[in-house]
C-alpha positions as CSV (number, residue, x, y, z in Angstrom):
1,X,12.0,-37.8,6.1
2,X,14.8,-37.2,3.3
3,X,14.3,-36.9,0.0
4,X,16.9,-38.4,-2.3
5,X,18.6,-35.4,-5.2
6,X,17.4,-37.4,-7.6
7,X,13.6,-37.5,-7.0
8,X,12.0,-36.8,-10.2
9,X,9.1,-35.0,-8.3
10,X,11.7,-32.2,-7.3
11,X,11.7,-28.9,-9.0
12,X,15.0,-27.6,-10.0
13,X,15.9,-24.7,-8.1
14,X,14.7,-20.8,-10.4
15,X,16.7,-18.5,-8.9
16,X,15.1,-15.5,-10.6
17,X,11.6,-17.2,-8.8
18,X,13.4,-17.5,-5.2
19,X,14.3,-13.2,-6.2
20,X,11.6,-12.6,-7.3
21,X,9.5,-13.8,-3.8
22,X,12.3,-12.0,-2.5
23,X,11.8,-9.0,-3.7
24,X,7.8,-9.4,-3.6
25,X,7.7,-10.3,0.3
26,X,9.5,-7.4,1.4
27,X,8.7,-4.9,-0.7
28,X,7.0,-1.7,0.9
29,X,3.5,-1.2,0.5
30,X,2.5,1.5,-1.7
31,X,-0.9,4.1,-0.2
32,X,-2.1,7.2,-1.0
33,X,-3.5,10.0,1.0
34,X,-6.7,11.4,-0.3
35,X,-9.0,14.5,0.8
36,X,-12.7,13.2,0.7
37,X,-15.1,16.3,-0.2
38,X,-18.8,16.4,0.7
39,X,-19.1,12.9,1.5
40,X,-22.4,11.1,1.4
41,X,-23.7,14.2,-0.9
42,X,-24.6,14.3,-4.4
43,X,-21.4,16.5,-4.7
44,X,-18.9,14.3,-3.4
45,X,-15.8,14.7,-4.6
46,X,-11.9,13.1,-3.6
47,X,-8.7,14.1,-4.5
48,X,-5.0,12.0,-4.1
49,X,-2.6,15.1,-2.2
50,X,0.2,12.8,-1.5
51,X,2.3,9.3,-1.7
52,X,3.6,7.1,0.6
53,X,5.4,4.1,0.9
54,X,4.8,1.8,4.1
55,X,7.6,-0.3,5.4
56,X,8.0,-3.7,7.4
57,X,8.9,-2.2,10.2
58,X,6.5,0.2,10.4
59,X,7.5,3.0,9.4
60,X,6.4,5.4,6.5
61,X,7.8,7.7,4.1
62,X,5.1,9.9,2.4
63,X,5.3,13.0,-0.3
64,X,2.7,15.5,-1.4
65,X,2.1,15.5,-5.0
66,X,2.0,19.8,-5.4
67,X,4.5,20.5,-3.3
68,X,6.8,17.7,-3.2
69,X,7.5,17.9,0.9
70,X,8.4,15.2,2.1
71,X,8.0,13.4,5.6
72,X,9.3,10.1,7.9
73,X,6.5,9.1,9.9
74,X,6.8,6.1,12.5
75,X,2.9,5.1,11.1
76,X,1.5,5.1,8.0
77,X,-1.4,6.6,9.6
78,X,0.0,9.7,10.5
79,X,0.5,11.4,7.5
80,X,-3.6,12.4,7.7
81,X,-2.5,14.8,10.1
82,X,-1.2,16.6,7.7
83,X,-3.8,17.7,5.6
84,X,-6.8,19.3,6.3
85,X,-10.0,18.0,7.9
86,X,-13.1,19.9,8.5
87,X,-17.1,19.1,8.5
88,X,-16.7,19.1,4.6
89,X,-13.3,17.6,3.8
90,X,-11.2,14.7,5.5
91,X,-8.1,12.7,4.4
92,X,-7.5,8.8,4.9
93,X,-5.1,6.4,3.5
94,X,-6.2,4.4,0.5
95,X,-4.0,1.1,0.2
96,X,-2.9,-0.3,-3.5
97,X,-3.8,-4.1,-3.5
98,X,-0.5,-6.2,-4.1
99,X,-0.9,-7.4,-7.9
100,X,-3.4,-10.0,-8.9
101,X,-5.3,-9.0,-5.7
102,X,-8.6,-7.2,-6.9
103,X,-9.6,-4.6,-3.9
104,X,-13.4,-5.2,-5.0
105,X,-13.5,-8.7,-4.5
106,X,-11.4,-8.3,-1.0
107,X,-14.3,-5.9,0.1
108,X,-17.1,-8.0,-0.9
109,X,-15.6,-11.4,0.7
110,X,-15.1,-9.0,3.8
């Protein structure tokens, strides 16, 4: 089927939309690593040790927030082994939502 340029139904093209979904679809996504404390006690605690950005391909690129080292890791997921974990601390990865995406209603439709 073709659609004739001068279809009234047609959008013009925004090209500050088209860079915008652009810049949206490919951007990295943005986690934290956090230390869980005493979990499932009345003294748990958490703390955020460290940034990271997680790429399309697969890769990661993750800094600690006191230090400021820095590391390339082929997963996201392995930047927990660099913080400590014992019987009353652990670290995981906390993901950011993408905008307009409310982590509370993803977990309840889950």
């Amino acid at each position: 089927m073709t659609v004739s340029p001068q279809d009234p139904a047609l959008e013009p093209f925004d090209f500050g939309r088209e860079l915008y979904e652009l810049v949206r679809d490919t951007a990295p996504r943005l986690f934290a690593v956090v230390i869980e404390y005493c979990v499932g006690t009345d003294d748990a605690d958490a703390m955020v040790v460290a940034w990271g950005l997680a790429y399309e391909d697969g890769k990661a690129e993750v800094t600690q927030i006191e230090s400021g080292r820095r590391w390339q890791l082929t997963a996201p997921d392995h930047a927990v082994r660099y913080f400590p974990r014992s019987k009353e601390c652990s670290p995981r990865l906390v993901w950011l939502a993408p905008p307009g995406v409310d982590v509370h209603d993803q977990a309840q439709a889950a």
